[in-house]
N, C-alpha and C positions, 0 to 999 in steps of 0.2 A: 810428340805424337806416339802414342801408344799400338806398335805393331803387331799381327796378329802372324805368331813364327808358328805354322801349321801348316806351310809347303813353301816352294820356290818357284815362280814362274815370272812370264814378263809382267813386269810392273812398275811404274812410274809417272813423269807428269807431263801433260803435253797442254802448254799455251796457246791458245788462241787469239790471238792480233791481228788488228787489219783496223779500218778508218770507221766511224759513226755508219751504221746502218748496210756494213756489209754480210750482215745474214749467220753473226757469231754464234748470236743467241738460238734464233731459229736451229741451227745447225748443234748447237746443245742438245736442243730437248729431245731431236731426231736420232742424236748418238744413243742416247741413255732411254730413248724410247717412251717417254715420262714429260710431263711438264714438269721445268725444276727453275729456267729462268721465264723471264719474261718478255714481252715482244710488242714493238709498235714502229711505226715511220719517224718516231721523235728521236731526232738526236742527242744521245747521251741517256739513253732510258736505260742501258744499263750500268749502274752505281755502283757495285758489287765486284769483289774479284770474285767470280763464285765459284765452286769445285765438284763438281760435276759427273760421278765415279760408273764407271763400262765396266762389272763384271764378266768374264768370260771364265772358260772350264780352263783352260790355258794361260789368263792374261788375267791383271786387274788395270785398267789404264782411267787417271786420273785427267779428267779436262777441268784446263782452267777458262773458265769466260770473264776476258777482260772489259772495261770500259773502251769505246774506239779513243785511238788515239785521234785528236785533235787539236785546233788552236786556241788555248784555253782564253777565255774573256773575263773569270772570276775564280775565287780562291775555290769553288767547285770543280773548274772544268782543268783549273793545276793540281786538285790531288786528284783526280779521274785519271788524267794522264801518268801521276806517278804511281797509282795503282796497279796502270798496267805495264811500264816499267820494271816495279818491284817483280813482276808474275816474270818476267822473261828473265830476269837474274836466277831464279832456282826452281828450271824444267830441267828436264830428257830431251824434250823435242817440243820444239817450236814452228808452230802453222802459221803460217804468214796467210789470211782470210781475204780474196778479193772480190770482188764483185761485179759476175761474167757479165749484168746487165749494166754497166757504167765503166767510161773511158777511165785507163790508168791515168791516175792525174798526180799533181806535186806531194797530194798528198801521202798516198801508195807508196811514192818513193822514199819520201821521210821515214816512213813506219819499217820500210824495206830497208831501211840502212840500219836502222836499231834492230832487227831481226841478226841483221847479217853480224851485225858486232854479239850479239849472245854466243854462249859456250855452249850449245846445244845443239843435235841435230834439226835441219829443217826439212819441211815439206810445204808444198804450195797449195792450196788449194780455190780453187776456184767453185762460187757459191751459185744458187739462180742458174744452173744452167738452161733452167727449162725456159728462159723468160729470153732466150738469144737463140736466132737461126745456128745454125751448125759454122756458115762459113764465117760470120761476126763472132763466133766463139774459138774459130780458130785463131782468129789473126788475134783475141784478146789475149790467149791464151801463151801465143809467140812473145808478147811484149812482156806480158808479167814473168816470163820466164827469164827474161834478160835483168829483174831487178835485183838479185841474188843467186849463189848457189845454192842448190837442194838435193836435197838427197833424195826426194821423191816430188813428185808433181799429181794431183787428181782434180777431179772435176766431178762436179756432185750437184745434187738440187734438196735441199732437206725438205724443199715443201711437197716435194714427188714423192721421194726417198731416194732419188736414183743415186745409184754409187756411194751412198752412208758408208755401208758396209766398206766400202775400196777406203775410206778417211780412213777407219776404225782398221783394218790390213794396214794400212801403209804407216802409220804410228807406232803400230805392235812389235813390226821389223825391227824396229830402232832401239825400243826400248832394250834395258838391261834386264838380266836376272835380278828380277828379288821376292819380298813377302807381299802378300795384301796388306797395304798399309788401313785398308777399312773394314768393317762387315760386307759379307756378301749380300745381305740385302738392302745394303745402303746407297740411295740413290744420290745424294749428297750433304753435305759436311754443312750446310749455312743451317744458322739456329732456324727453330720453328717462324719466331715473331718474326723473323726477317724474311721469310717467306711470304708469311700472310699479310707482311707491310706491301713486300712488291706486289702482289696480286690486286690489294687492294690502288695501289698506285697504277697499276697498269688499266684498270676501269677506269682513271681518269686522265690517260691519253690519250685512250680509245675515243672517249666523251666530250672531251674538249681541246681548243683550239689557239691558235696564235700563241702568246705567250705564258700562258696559264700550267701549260705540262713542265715548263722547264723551272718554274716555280714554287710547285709540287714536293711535298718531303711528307713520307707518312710514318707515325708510330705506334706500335701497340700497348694501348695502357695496361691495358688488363687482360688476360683470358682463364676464363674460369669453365673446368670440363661439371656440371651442372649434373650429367648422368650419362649413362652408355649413348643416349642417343640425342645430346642436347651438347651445345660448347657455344659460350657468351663471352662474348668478344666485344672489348672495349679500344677505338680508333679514333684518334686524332689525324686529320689531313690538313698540314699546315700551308700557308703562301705567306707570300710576301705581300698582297696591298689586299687593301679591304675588298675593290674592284673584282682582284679573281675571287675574293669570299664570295661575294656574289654572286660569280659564275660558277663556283664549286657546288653551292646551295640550289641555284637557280631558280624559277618564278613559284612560289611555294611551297618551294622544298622537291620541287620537283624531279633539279638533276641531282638532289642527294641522295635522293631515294632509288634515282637509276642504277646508279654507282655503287648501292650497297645490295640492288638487289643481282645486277651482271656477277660482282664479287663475290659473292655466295657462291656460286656454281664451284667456283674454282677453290674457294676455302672448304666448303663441304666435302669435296672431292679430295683434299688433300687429309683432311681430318679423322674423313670415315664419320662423320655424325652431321644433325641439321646444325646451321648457324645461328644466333642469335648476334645481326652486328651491330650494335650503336654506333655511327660513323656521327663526329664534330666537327667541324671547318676553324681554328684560330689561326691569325696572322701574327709572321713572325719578321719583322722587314728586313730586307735582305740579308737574308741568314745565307743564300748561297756566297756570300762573300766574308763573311763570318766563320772562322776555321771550327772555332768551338761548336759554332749552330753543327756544319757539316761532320767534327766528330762523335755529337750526338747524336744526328741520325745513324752514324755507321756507316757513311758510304764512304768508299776507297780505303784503305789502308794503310796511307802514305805517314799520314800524321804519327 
């Protein structure tokens, strides 16, 4: 990685770990101020280690947004899980993410022993505060605090914004001296197409239902910038049985057209120009079980 040696200040990486759907991502985009990952109630929506960069006048601090660790069911949800493994072997500081709205349960504490075994400082934080009384948030707060030692503790809501600021403080403490490992205007490190895959992937969690999201792998065939105010963009959205084709497509084309029209917002927005999207539906059967499917889309790292 190519360092940018034009000053010294605090700068390094800070993981973020916790269980499927404890508020990592949300909690991303809140740091950095910016949409960079993406966000639904499905578990395992995010695929990506992604890298997530907070510049400051004092500080550059790197978040990593891992996959939740969980009980994996296919060769998907075991490089998910060692993707976020691999992110907690080479941090500064490690956030153990829980989630002030839900009982610590067995799984918190799994995720909290792999915290505690990294070579890193840690900090605790707790997500959703706004979604818990004060006195359910204390006593959540007592328990999570018994799962590890830390060096810091916060409590935050990313969808408020309360306390953002106090993550983004209690990280900085910790970190080391060093360079800007990125541009200062960079909000993160993951290529373009893999951006505009999740965005477009995330219209189809939003959209659909039961088992159809966790089936879900999108790719960009093609993007071609057309003129200053035009980029045509070519998408494949693959599943596994012809049945979610169905439901991808829906009654005339109907939820495909939903799907590319919600994802526009978000691709134009990141692009700076209108979109042109051609979105396809093929089946690919179960490719989440299939290492090589999964190293072709790009999710996790493990491989």
């Amino acid at each position: 990685m190519r360092m940018l040696p034009l000053e010294t200040v605090k700068s390094g990486f800070v993981a973020l770990v916790g269980r499927p759907n404890a508020g990592k991502s949300t909690l991303v985009n809140a740091l950095t101020g910016r949409k960079v990952a993406i966000v639904s109630d499905t578990p395992q929506t995010t695929r990506h280690r992604l890298r997530a960069i907070v510049d400051l006048d004092d500080a550059q601090i790197i978040f990593v947004d891992t996959p939740g660790l969980h009980k994996p069911y296919d060769a998907l949800g075991e490089e998910l899980n060692r993707s976020s493994m691999l992110a907690l072997a080479d941090v500064d500081v490690a956030c153990l993410v829980i989630d002030s709205a839900a009982p610590v349960g067995p799984g918190d504490r799994w995720v909290a022993h792999r915290v505690a075994e990294a070579d890193a400082r840690k900090v605790l934080v707790l997500t959703k505060a706004d979604l818990v009384k004060p006195r359910e948030l204390e006593r959540q707060l007592a328990v999570a605090r018994g799962l590890a030692e830390f060096d810091d503790v916060v409590v935050c809501s990313a969808r408020t914004g309360f306390n953002v600021k106090g993550v983004i403080e209690a990280v900085k403490r910790l970190l080391p001296e060093g360079p800007r490992y990125f541009p200062r205007d960079m909000a993160t490190d993951q290529p373009i197409e893999v951006l505009l895959a999740e965005f477009i992937r995330e219209r189809v969690l939003h959209l659909t239902h039961d088992e159809v999201p966790h089936a879900v792998g999108v790719v960009i065939e093609d993007m071609t910038r057309e003129s200053d105010e035009l980029t045509r963009i070519e998408a494949v959205i693959y599943v596994e049985r012809e049945s979610q084709k169905g439901i991808i497509i829906g009654k005339g084309g109907e939820m495909i057209r939903r799907i590319g029209t919600d994802a526009r917002v978000d691709l134009e927005h990141l692009l700076g120009t209108q979109v042109f999207l051609d979105l396809r539906v093929k089946v690919k059967r179960d490719w989440r079980r299939d290492a090589t499917q999964i190293k072709r889309f790009g999710y996790g790292e493990g491989l």
